[in-house]
C-alpha positions as CSV (number, residue, x, y, z in Angstrom):
1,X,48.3,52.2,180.1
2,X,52.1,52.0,179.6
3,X,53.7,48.9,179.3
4,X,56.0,49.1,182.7
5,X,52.1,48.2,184.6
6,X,51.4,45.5,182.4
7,X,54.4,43.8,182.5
8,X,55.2,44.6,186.2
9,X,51.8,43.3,186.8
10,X,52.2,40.3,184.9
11,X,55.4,39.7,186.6
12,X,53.5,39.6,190.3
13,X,54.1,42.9,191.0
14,X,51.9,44.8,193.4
15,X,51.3,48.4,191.8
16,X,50.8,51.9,193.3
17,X,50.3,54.6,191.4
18,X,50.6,58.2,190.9
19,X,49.4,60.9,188.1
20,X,48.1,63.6,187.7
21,X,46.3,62.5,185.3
22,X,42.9,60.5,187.2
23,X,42.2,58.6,184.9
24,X,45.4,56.8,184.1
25,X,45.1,56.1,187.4
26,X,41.7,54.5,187.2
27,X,42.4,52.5,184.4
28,X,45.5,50.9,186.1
29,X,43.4,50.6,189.3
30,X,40.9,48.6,187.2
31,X,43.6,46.5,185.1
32,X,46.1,45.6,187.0
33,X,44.5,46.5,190.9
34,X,46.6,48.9,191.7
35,X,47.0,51.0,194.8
36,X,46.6,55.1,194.0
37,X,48.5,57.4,195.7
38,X,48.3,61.0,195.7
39,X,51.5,62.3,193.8
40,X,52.0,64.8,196.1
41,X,52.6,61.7,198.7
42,X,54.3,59.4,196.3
43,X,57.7,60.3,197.9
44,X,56.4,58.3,201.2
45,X,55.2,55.5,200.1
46,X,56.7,52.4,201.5
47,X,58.0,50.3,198.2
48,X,60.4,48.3,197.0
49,X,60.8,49.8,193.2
50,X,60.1,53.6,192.8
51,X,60.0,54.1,188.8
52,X,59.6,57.4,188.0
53,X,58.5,57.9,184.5
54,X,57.1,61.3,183.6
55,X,58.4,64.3,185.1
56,X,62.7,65.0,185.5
57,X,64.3,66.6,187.8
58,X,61.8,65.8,190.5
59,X,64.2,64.0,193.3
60,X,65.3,66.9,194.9
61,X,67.0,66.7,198.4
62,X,64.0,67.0,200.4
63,X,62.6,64.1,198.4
64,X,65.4,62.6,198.2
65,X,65.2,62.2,202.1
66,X,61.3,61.1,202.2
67,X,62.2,57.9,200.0
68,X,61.6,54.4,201.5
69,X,62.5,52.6,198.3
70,X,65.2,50.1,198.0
71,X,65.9,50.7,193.8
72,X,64.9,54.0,191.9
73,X,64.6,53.2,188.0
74,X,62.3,55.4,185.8
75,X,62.0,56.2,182.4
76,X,62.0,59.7,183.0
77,X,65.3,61.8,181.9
78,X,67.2,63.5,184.3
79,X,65.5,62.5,187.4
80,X,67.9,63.5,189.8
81,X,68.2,67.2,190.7
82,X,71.7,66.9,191.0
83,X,74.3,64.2,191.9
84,X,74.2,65.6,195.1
85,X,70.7,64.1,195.4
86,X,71.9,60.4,194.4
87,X,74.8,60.8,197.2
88,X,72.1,61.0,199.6
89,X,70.3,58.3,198.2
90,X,73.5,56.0,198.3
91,X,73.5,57.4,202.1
92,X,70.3,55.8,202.9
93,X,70.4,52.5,201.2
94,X,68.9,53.1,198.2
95,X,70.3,52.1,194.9
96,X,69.6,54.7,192.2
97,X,69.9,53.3,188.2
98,X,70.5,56.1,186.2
99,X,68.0,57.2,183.9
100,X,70.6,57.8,180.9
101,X,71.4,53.6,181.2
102,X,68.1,52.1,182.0
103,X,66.1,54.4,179.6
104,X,69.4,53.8,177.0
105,X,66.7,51.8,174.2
106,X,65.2,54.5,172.9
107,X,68.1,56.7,172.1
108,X,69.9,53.4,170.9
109,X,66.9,53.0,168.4
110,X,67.2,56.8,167.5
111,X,71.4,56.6,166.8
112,X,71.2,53.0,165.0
113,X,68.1,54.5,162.8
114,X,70.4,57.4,162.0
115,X,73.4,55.2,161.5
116,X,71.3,53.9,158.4
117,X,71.3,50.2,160.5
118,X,67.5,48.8,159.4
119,X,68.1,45.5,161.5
120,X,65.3,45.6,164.3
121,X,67.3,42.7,166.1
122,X,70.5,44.4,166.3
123,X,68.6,47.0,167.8
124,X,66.7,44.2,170.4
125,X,70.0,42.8,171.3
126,X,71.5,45.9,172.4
127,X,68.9,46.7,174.3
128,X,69.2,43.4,175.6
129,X,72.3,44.4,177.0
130,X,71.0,46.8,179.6
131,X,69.9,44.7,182.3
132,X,73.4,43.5,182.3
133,X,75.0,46.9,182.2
134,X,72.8,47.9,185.6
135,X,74.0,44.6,187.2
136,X,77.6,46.0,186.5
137,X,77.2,49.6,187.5
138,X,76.5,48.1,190.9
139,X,79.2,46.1,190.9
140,X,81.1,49.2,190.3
141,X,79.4,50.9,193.1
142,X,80.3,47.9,195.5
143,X,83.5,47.6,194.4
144,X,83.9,51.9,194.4
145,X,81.7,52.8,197.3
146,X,80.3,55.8,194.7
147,X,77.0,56.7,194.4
148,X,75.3,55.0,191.5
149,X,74.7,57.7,189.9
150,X,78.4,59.5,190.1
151,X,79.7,55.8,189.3
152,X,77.6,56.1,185.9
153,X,78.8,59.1,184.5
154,X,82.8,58.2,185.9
155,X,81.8,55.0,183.6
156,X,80.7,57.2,180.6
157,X,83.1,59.8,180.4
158,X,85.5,56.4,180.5
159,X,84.1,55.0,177.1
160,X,83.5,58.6,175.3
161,X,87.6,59.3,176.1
162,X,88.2,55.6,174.7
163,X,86.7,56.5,171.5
């Protein structure tokens, strides 16, 4: 079972599921008693966190539009269709956190591996730094009134063109 149910769990969390693999969806029905949802339906589930973490590309604008979801923030890459999809998320409330910054530790590992670094805490404490980096894109989105997502990759092209 992946680590995001375990430690949501252990956190207090209340879990509902979706995949289309059954018994994933068994086992974190019998670890950490969660709720299964059909993931075809998934998109109208009443939640506070919806973290997709499988398939990109699946918030499309009809999705986009079923969400009742106050924070999106999966592991999957590329989750939105388009940045057109994330305005209309902004538009309803919900605050999308971009798959390239929350799911940033694993290519972090991969460019400090290929840097040569072998320090596994240098490595930690950037990943560290995430959390932190969410809390000021949406400071940036408050401060912008730009969608989350659009306000991310404004942000990134910023440090790439400071390099």
């Amino acid at each position: 079972m992946a680590a995001i149910h375990r430690r949501l769990h252990q956190a207090g969390a209340q879990l509902i599921v979706a995949d289309i693999d059954a018994g994933r969806t068994t086992r974190a029905r019998e670890l950490f008693g969660a709720q299964v949802a059909d993931v075809g339906r998934i998109a109208g589930v009443h939640a506070d966190v919806f973290a997709p973490c499988a398939l990109g590309g699946s918030i499309t604008e009809t999705v986009a539009a079923q969400f009742h979801f106050k924070v999106i923030a999966g592991g999957a890459n590329h989750q939105l269709l388009s940045l057109d999809n994330g305005d209309t998320l902004q538009r309803r409330g919900i605050f999308y956190a971009p798959d390239f910054l929350v799911n940033a530790g694993g290519i972090i590992s991969c460019v400090r591996e290929y840097l040569g670094a072998t320090n596994a805490q240098a490595v930690l404490d950037e990943v560290a730094l995430i959390g932190p980096r969410v809390l000021e894109l949406a400071d940036r989105v408050r401060v912008t009134g730009a969608a989350p997502g659009r306000a991310a990759v404004a942000w990134a092209q910023e440090k790439m063109a400071a390099v």
